[in-house]
C-alpha positions in Angstrom: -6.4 -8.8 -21.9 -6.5 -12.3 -23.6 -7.8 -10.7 -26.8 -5.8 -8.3 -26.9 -2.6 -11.3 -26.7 -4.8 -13.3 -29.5 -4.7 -10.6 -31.7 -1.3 -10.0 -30.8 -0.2 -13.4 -31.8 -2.9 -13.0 -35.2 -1.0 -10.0 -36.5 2.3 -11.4 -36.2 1.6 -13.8 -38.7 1.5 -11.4 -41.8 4.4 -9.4 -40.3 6.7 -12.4 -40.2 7.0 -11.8 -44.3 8.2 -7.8 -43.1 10.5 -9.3 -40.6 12.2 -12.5 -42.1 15.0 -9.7 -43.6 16.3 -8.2 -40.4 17.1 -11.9 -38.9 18.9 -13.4 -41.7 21.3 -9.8 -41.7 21.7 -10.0 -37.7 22.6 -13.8 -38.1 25.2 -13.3 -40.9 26.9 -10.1 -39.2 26.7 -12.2 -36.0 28.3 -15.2 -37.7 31.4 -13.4 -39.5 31.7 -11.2 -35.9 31.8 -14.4 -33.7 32.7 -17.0 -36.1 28.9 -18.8 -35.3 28.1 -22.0 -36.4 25.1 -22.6 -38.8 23.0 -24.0 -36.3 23.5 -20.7 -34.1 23.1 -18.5 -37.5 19.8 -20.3 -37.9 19.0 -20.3 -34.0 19.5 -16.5 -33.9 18.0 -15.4 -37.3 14.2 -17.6 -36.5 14.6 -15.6 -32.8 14.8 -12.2 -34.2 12.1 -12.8 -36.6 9.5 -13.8 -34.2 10.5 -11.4 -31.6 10.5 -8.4 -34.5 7.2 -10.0 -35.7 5.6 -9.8 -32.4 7.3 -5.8 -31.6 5.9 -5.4 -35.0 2.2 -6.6 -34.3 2.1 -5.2 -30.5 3.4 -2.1 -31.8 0.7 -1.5 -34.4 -2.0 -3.0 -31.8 -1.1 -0.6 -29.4 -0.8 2.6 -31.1 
């Protein structure tokens, strides 16, 4: 189980560079939806690129 996590965590590395696109889009349509600060914009677009990073890396681990 713990390897399986610290590969996890190894693979999400390189698919931060596939994954950096999606947050910046999701925290500039959430910022002109909600009128979000830039603080939130940056809060929520580094979120949703380490959560898509680590769906990306589990995803490919697992399958």
């Amino acid at each position: 189980m713990l390897p399986d996590i610290v590969f996890i965590f190894v693979m999400s590395v390189p698919m931060i560079m596939f994954s950096v696109f999606p947050g910046i889009k999701l925290g500039e349509y959430l910022q002109k939806k909600y009128n979000l600060q830039e603080k939130e914009k940056r809060i929520v677009s580094i979120a949703t690129t380490l959560i898509f990073a680590m769906t990306l890396s589990s995803l490919l681990h697992f399958l």
